[in-house]
NUFI-711996 format. One record per residue: residue in one letter; residue number from 1; x, y, z of N, C-alpha, C in turn. Coordinates in steps of 0.02 Angstrom, whole numbers, m for minus. Example, Ala and Ser with C-alpha at 12.3 -4.5 7.8 and 13.67 -1.06 7.14 Angstrom:
2
- aa_i_n_u_n_v_n_w_ca_u_ca_v_ca_w_c_u_c_v_c_w
- a_1_660_m284_390_615_m225_390_660_m165_390 .
- s_2_642_m112_354_684_m53_357_645_2_394 .
% end
This chain:
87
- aa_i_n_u_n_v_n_w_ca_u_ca_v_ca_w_c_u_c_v_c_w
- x_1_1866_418_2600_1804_453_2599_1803_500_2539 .
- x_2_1756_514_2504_1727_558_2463_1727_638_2463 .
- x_3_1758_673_2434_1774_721_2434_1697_743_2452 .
- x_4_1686_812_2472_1627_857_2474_1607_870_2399 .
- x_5_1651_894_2356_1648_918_2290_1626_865_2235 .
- x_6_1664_789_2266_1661_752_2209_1596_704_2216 .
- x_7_1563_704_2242_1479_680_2259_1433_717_2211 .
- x_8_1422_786_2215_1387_828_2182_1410_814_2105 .
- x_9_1496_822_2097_1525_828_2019_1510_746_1982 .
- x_10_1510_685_2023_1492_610_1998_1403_609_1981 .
- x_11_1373_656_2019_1293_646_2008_1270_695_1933 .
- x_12_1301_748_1936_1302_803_1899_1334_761_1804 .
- x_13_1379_748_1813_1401_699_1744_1357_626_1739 .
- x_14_1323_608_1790_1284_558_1765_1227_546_1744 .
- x_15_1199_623_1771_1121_666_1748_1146_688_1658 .
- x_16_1199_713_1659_1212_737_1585_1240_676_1530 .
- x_17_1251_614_1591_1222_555_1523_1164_517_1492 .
- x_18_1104_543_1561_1069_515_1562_1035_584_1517 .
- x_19_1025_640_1519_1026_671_1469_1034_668_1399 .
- x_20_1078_648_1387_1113_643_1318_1077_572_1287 .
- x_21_1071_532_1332_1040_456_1298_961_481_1290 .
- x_22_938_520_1328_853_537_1327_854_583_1256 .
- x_23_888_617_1243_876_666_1176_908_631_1130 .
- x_24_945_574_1123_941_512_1050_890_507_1062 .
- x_25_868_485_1114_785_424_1097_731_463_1078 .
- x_26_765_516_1093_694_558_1062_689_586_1005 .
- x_27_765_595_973_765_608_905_725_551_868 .
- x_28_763_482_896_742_408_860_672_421_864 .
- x_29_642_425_903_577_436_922_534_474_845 .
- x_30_571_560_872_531_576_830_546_570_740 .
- x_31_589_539_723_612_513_667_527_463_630 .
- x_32_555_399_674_483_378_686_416_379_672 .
- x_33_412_446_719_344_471_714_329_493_665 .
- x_34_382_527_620_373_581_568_370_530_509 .
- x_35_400_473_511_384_432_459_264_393_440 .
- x_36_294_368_535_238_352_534_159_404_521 .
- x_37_171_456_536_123_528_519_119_517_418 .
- x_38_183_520_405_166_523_325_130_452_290 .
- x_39_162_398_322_108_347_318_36_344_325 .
- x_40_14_377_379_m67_381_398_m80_458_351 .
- x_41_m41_503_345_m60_564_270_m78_517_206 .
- x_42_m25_459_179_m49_457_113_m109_373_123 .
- x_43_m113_343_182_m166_308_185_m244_362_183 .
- x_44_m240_396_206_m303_438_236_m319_480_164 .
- x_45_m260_527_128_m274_525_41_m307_479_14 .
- x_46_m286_414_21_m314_366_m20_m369_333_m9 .
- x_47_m389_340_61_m461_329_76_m516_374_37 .
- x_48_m487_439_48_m548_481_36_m542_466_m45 .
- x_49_m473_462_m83_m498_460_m175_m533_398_m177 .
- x_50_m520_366_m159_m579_276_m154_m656_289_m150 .
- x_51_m665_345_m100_m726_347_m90_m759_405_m144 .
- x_52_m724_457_m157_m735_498_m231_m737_444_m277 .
- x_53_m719_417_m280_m708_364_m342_m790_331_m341 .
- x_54_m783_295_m286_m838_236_m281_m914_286_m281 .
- x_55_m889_345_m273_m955_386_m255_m981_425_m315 .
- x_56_m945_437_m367_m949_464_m429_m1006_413_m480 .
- x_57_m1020_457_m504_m1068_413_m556_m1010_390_m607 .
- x_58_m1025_319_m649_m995_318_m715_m1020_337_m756 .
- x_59_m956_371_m808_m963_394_m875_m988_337_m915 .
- x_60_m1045_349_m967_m1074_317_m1003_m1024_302_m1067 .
- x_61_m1012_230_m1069_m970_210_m1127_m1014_197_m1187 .
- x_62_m971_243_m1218_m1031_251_m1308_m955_209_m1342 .
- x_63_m1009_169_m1371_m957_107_m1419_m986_122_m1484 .
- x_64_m934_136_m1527_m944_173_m1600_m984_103_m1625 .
- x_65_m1016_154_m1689_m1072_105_m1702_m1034_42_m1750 .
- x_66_m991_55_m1780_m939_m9_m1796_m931_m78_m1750 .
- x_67_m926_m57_m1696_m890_m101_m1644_m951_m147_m1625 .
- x_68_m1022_m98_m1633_m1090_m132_m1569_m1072_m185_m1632 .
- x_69_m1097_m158_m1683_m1105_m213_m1769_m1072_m262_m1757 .
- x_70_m1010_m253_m1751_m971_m313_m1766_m981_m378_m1695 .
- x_71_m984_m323_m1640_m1003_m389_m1582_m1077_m434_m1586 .
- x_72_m1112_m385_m1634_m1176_m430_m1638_m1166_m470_m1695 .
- x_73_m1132_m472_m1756_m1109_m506_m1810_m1045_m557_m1783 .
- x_74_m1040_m558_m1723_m969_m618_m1712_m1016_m671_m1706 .
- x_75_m981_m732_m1739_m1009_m807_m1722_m1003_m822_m1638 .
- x_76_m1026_m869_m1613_m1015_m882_m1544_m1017_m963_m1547 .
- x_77_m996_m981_m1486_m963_m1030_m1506_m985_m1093_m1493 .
- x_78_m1016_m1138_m1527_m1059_m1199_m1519_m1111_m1180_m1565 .
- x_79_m1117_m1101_m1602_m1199_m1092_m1630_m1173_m1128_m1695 .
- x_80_m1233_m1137_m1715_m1238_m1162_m1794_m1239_m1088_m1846 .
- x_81_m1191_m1074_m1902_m1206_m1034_m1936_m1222_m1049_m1996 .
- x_82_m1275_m1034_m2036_m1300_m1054_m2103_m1243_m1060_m2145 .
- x_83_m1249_m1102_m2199_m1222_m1090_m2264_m1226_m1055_m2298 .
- x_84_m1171_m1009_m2322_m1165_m938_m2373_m1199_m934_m2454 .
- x_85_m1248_m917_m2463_m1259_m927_m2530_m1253_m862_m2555 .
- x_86_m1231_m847_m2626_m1230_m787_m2656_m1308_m762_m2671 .
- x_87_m1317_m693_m2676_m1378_m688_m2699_m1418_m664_m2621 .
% end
């Protein structure tokens, strides 16, 4: 038969393993969590610059007057270009 003492002392060490396994899982746990939190921080950043972005007007691209020239002076391709005469 079972001591008086040793009933209470077998329940008492098996609460403090079941203890000990509940505060890993909860470290693991909150390990976890703390990863997954910074995940949904830099998704939720990047939502909102997407939408600054998409919501901003564009800057007007000024193409030096060299550049318009020359894209309207390029041959294209199938056109016919005259023959060069001096003069």
């Amino acid at each position: 038969m079972a001591s008086v003492m040793g009933l209470p002392e077998a329940r008492e060490t098996a609460a403090q393993v079941r203890v000990e396994e509940l505060r890993e899982e909860a470290e693991r746990v909150l390990a976890e969590l703390a990863k997954a939190e910074a995940v949904l921080e830099r998704r939720a950043i990047a939502r909102v610059q997407l939408a600054e972005a998409l919501a901003a007007p564009e800057p007007e691209a000024e193409e030096p007057p060299e550049a318009a020239s020359a894209v309207a002076r390029a041959a294209v391709a199938g056109s016919t270009v005259p023959h060069w005469q001096e003069g």
